[in-house]
N, C-alpha and C positions, 0 to 999 in steps of 0.2 A: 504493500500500500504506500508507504513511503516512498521506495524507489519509484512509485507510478508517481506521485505528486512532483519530486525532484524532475524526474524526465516531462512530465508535461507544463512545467514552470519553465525548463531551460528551451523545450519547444516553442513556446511562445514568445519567450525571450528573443530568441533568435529570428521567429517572424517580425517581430516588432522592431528590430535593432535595424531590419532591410526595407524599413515601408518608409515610404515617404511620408512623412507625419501632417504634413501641411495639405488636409483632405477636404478641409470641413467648409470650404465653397458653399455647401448645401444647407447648413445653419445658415448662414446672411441670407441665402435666397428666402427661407420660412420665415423671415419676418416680414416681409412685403404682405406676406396674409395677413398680418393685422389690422384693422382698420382704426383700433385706438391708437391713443400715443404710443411710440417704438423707441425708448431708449435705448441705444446701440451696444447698450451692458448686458441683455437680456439674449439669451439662446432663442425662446420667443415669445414675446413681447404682450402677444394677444393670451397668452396661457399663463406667464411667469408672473404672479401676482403678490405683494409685499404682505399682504395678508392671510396669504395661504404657506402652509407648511412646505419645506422643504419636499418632503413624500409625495403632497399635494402636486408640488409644480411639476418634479419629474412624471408623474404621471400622466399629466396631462401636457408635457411638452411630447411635442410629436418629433424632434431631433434625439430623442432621449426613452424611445421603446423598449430598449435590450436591457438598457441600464432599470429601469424599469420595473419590465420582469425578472430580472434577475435581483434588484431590493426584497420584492415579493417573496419571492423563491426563496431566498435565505432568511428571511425573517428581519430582513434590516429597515427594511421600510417602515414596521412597527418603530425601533430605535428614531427612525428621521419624523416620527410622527409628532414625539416628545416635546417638552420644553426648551431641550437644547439647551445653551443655543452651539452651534456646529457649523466648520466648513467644509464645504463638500465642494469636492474640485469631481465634475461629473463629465466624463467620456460621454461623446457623444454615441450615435450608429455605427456613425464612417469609423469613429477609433475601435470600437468593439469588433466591428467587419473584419480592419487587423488581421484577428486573432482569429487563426487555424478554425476553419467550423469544427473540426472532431474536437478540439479543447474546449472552446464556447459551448459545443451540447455537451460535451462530459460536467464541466461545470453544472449544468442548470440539472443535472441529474437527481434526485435524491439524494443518492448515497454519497453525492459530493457538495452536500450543502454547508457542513463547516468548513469547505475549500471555499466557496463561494463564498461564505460569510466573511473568511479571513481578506478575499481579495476586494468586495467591497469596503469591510469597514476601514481598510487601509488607504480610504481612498476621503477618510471623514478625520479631522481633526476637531478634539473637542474646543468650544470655545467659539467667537464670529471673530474673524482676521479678512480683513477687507486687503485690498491689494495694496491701499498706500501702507496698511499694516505688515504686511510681508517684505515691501520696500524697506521699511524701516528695519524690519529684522534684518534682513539680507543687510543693510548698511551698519548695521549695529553687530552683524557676526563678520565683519570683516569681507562679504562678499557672498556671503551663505548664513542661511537661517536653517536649522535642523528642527522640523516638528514633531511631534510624538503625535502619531495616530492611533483613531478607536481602536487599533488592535495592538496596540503596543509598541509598533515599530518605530523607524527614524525614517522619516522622508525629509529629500534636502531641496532648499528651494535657493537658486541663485535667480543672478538676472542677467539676459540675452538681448542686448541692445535696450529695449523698451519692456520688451516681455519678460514676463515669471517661467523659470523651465523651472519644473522639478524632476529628478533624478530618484529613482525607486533606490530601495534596499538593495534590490536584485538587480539593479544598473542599467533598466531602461529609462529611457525619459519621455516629457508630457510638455506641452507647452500651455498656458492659459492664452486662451484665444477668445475668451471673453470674460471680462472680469466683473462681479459685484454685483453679482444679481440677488435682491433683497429677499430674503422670507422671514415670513413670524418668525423662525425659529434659527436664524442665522442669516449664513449667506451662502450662494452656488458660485462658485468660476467653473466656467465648462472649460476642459482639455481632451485635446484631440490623439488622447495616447490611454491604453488601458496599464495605470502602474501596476508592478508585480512587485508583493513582500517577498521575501525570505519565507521559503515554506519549510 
């Protein structure tokens, strides 16, 4: 069981390391559908609402179906329902797609739901950290901010010209491609990379 987690972490590792990460053209097109105000921070605008829960908005963002199902699926959706408050740096489609379909269904499996659980909630930091928040850390750790995530690991977040890239445990990286998107219960920046813990 172990060695099957180890091999399908370094599988995905190794798709994700050869993908061109800069996919997500197809968030900015979903926001044209709104016909309310469209603040350019929001994955989309007409769904992503300040008063609805984190759980809430991923569910109902249509950029963010896998992720989604896959909250559901592990139980973490209950978690993002909470008081929080939480950030959640949320993969979109395009980043999930990434990822080998045999590893994406093995995930949503049953019998690999504390797998699931671990690679989501590695993807939630307790606490709301807005981006000029992250800046500031990244400035205050010399170039890098190290956060402790729901699941106990170390995610590191530097900065890339303008952008947040964070860097997994497991040495893939994510870029925040759109930052500060507001909920009751924290905040979302969507990235276009699904991070991998140390399994």
């Amino acid at each position: 069981m172990k060695t099957h987690l180890i091999l399908t972490a370094a599988a995905v590792a190794l798709a994700l390391s050869g993908c061109d990460s800069k996919k997500d053209a197809p968030v900015e097109a979903t926001t044209a559908s709104g016909s309310e105000t469209a603040p350019a921070a929001t994955a989309d605008p007409s769904v992503m609402q300040a008063s609805s829960t984190i759980a809430q908005n991923l569910a109902a963002s249509p950029v963010h179906k896998t992720l989604a199902a896959a909250l559901a699926q592990a139980g973490v959706a209950q978690i993002l329902s909470g008081a929080g408050p939480f950030t959640v740096f949320a993969p979109t489609d395009a980043a999930f797609a990434q990822v080998p379909p045999v590893t994406r269904d093995g995930w949503m499996r049953p019998a690999q739901k504390d797998v699931l659980a671990g690679i989501l909630k590695y993807h939630v930091v307790p606490g709301k950290l807005t981006a000029a928040d992250l800046a500031a850390k990244i400035a205050e750790g010399g170039g890098k901010a190290v956060l402790k995530t729901a699941d106990g690991q170390d995610l590191t977040a530097t900065k890339s010209g303008d952008a947040i890239l964070l860097t997994s445990s497991s040495g893939n990286k994510a870029s925040v491609t759109q930052a500060d998107a507001a909920q009751s219960n924290g905040v979302i920046h969507v990235v276009d990379a699904v991070l991998l813990p140390k399994m």
